[in-house]
C-alpha positions in Angstrom: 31.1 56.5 84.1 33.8 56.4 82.1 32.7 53.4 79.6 29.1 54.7 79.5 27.6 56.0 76.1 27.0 59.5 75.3 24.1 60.8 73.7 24.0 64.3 71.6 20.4 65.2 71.9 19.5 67.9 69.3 16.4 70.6 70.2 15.0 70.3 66.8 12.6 73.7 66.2 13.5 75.8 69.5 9.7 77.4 69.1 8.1 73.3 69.0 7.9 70.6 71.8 11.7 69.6 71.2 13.1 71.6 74.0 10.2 71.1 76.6 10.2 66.8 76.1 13.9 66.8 76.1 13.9 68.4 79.5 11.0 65.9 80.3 13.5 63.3 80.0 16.5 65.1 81.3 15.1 66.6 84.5 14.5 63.4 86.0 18.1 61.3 84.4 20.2 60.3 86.8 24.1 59.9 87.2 23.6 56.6 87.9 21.9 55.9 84.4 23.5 53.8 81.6 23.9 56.6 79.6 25.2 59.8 79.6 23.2 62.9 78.0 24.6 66.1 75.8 22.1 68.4 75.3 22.2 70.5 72.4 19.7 73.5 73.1 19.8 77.1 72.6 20.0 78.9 76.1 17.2 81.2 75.1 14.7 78.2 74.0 14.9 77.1 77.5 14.8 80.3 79.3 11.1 80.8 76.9 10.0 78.0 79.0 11.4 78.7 82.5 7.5 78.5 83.7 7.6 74.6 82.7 8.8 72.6 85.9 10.4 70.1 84.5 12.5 73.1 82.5 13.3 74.7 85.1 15.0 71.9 87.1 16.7 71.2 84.1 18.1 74.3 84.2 19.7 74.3 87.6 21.6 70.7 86.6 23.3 72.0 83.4 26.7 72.1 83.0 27.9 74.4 80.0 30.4 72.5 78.0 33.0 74.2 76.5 32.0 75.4 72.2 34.7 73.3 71.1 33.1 69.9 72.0 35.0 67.8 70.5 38.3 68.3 72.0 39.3 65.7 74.2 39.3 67.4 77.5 35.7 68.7 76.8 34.4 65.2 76.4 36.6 64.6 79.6 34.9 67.4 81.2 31.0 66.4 80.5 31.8 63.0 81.4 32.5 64.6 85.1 30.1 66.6 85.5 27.3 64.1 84.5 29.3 61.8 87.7 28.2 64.7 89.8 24.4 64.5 88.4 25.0 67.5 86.2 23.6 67.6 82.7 26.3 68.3 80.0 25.0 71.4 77.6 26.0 72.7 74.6 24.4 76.1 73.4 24.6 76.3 69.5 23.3 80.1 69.2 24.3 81.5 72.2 23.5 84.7 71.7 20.1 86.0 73.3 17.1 86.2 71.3 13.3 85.7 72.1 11.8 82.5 71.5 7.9 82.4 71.1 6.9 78.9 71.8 4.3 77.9 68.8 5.3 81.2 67.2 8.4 79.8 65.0 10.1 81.9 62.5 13.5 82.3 60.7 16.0 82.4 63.7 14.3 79.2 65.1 14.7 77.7 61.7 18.8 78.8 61.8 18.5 78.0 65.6 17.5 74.2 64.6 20.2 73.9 62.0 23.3 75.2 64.1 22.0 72.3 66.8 22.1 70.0 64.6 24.9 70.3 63.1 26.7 70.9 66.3 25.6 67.1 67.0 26.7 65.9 63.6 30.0 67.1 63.8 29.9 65.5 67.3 28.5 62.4 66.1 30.5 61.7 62.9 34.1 62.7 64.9 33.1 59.1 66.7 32.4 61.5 70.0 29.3 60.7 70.8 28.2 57.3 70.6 24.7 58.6 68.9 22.8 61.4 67.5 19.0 61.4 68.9 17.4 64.3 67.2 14.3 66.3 68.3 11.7 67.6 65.4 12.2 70.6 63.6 10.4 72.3 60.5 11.4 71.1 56.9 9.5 74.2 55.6 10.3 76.9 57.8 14.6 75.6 57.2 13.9 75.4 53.5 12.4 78.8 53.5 14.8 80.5 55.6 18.2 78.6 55.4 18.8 75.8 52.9 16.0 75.3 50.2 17.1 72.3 49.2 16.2 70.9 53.0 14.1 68.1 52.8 14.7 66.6 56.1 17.1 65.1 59.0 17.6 61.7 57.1 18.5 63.8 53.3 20.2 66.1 55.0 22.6 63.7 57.5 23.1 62.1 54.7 24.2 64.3 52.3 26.6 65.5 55.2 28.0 62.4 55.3 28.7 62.1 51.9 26.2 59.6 51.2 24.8 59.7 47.3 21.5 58.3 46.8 18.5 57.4 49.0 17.8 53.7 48.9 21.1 52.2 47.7 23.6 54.3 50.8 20.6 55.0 53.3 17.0 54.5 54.1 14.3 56.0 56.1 13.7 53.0 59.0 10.9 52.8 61.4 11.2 50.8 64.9 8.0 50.2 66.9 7.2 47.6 69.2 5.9 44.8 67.5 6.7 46.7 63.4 10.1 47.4 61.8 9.7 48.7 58.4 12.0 50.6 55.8 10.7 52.7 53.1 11.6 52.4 49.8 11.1 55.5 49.0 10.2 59.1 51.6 8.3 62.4 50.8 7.8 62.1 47.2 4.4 62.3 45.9 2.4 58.6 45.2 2.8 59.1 41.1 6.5 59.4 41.6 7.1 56.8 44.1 5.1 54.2 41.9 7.6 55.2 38.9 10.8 54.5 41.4 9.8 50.9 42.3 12.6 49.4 40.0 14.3 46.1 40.5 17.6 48.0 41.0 16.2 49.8 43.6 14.6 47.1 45.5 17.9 45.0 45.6 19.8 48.3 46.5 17.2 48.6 49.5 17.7 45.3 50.5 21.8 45.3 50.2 21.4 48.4 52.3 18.8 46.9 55.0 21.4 44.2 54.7 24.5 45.8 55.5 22.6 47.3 58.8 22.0 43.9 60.5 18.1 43.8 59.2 17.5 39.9 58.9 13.9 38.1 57.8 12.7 40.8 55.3 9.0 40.7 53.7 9.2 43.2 50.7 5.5 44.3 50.1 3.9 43.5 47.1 2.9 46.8 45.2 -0.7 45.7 44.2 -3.7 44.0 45.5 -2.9 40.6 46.6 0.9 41.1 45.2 -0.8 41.0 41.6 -2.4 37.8 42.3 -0.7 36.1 40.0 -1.2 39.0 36.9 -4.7 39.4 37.3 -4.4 42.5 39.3 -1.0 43.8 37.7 2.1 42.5 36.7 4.6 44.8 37.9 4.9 42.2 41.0 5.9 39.3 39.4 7.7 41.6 36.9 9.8 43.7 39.2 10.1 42.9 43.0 10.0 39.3 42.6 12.9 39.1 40.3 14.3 42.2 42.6 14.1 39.4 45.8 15.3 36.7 44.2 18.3 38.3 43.0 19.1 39.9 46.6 18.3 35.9 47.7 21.0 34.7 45.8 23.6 37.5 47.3 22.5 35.9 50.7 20.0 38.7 51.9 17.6 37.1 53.9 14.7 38.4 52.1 10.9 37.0 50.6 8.4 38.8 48.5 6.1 40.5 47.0 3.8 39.5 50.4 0.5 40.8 49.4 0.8 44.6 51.1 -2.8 43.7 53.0 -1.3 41.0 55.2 2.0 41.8 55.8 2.3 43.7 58.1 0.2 41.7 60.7 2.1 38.5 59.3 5.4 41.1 60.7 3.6 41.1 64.0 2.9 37.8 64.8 6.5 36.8 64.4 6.8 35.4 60.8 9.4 38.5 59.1 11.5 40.8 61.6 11.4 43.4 59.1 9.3 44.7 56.4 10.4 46.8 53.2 7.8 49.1 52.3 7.7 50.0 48.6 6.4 53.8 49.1 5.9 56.5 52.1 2.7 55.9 53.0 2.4 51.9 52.5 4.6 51.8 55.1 3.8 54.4 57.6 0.6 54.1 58.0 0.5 50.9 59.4 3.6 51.8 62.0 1.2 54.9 63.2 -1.8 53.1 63.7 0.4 50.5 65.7 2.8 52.8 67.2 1.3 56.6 67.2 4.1 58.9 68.2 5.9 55.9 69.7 8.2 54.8 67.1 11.7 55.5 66.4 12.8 57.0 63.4 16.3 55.2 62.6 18.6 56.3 59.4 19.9 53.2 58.1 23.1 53.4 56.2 24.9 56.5 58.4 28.5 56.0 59.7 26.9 56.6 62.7 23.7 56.0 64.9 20.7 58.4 63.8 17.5 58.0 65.7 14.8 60.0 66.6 10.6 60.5 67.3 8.2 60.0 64.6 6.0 62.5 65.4 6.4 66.3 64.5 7.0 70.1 66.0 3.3 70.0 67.5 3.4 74.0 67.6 -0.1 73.8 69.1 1.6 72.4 71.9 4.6 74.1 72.7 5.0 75.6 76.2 1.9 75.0 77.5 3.6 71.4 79.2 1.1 69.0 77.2 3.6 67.7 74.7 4.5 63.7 76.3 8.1 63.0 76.9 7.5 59.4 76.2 8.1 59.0 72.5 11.7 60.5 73.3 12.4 58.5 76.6 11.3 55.6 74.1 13.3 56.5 71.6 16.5 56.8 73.6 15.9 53.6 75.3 15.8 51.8 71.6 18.8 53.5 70.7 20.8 52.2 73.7 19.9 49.0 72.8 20.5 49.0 69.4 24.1 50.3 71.1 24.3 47.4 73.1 23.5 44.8 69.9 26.3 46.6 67.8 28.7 45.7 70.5 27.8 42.8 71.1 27.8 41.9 67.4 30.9 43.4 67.6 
C-alpha cells in the first residue's frame, strides 16, 4: 500500500452533486484498489445527505485524518487506515452548519474554498500524488469570498504562482476519442477573437509541449482555415506563421486545419491533440462527443489537476440522481496519466 498513489478529492459546492458522486465512488473503493483516496469534505455536507445510501456507508468507512495533513505521520496514518478498507477524511470546516442540498449560499461558497485549498496545499507539498476536484460555483465564490474568482484552473494557478493563461497553463479537455486545449477560457467571443495572436499560439503550443502533448492540429479561425484569403486572412496571417515558428522549436504541431473537420480528423487517429483557438470552438465538439464524461486537466501546474466537465447540477443535489461516472472516469484517467509520467520518467 505503501507505493500506491494518493488522491486528494475536493467536494467542490457542499450544497451541489460534489459530495453525493464522490461518495458514489468512495462507498464502493476498495483497499485492494490501485489507489488510495483523501477525501476532502465538510462533515456537515455529508451528514445533509445521510438519507443517500451510498452516503451513508461512506460514512461508516471514514477515517478522520489529523488537520495538519501534511505532516509525515498523518500521511503515514491515512495510508493505514485505507490497508484496513477505511476511507482517509479530511474536514476543511469542521464546525457544524446546515447544508441545504440545491439551496447554496455563502458558507457553501467559503465551505468549497477552504476544501480546496486544503487539497492544494496538499497537492503542491508533493503529498498527494493528484488533486481531483469536484464542481463548485464561480459566482456564488466571487460573490461571497474572492471576486476576482474565475475558476479552479485561474485560481490553481495563480496559487501556484503561475502568470499568464496560455503561455504557463491551459484549460485541457480529455475525452475518449478528443483531446483538446483551449486557447483561450471564459472570455466573451469579441475578446477571444482579439487574443488569437501569433505569440499566443506559439506560447500555447510551447506549453502543450512542455506537458507531453505530441501530434497537435491548431484550428484554423475561419471557414475552411481562410481558404486560402478568400474567407479571411488572419489564418495564413497569424496561426500559420504561429505553427511554423513552434515547428521549427521542435513542437510537433500542423495548422490552421479548417475548424469544420478537425476535430473528426482528431478522432479517426490523424492528430492526438487539438488546439482550439477560443472557448466554445473547442468545447463544443468535446460535449457533443463526451457529455459529462470528459476530464478537465490544467496543463502547466507543478502538479496533476483534473477534474469533471460538468457543473454543480443544484437541481440535482440530494435527491441521488447525480451519476458518479464522470468522476470514477475522471479518476481512472488521472491514474493513468500517473502511470505515463512514471513511466516517462
Amino acid at each position: 500500500m505503501g507505493d500506491k498513489p494518493i488522491l486528494a478529492l475536493t467536494q467542490g459546492d457542499p450544497a451541489g452533486v460534489g459530495p453525493e458522486i464522490l461518495a458514489g465512488v468512495l462507498a464502493d473503493w476498495a483497499s485492494g484498489a490501485a489507489w488510495i483516496p483523501l477525501l476532502i469534505c465538510e462533515g456537515s455536507a455529508l451528514e445533509a445527505l445521510e438519507a443517500l445510501p451510498a452516503v451513508a456507508r461512506l460514512r461508516a468507512r471514514l477515517h478522520a485524518v489529523e488537520a495538519e495533513a501534511d505532516r509525515p505521520e498523518a500521511l503515514v496514518q491515512a495510508r493505514a487506515a485505507a490497508a484496513r478498507g477505511a476511507v482517509p477524511w479530511i474536514d476543511p470546516a469542521p464546525r457544524s452548519r446546515v447544508v441545504r442540498p440545491g439551496r447554496p449560499g455563502g458558507e457553501d461558497a467559503r465551505g468549497a474554498i477552504a476544501a480546496l485549498d486544503r487539497g492544494l496545499e496538499l497537492a503542491q507539498g508533493g503529498h498527494v500524488a493528484a488533486l481531483v476536484t469536484a464542481p463548485l460555483s464561480k459566482r456564488l465564490i466571487a460573490e461571497h469570498v474572492d471576486p476576482s474568482f474565475r475558476g479552479h484552473t485561474d485560481y490553481l494557478a495563480r496559487r501556484a504562482g503561475l502568470r499568464e493563461y496560455g503561455s504557463d497553463y491551459l484549460m485541457a479537455f480529455l475525452g475518449q476519442e478528443l483531446q483538446v486545449a483551449l486557447l483561450s477560457t471564459h472570455i466573451s467571443l469579441r475578446e477571444a477573437l482579439q487574443r488569437v495572436e501569433e505569440s499566443r499560439i506559439v506560447e500555447a503550443l510551447r506549453c502543450m509541449h512542455r506537458s507531453g502533448a505530441r501530434r497537435i492540429a491548431v484550428a484554423g479561425l475561419n471557414p475552411h482555415a481562410g481558404e486560402d484569403g478568400l474567407l479571411g486572412s488572419e489564418d495564413d496571417e497569424i496561426v500559420r506563421p504561429a505553427v511554423m515558428r513552434a515547428v521549427a522549436e521542435g513542437v510537433e504541431a500542423s495548422g490552421p486545419v479548417s475548424p469544420d473537420t478537425v476535430f473528426h480528423r482528431c478522432r479517426r487517429g490523424e492528430f492526438d491533440w487539438v488546439l482550439a483557438l477560443y472557448h466554445d470552438q473547442g468545447l463544443i465538439a468535446v460535449k457533443t462527443i463526451s457529455f459529462g464524461g470528459a476530464t478537465n486537466w490544467t496543463m502547466g501546474l507543478p502538479y496533476l489537476r483534473t477534474s469533471p466537465d460538468h457543473g454543480t447540477a443544484y437541481e440535482l443535489a440530494g435527491r441521488g440522481l447525480a451519476s458518479s461516472e464522470p468522476m470514477r472516469e475522471v479518476i481512472g484517467r488521472t491514474l493513468a496519466m500517473l502511470t505515463a509520467r512514471s513511466q516517462s520518467g
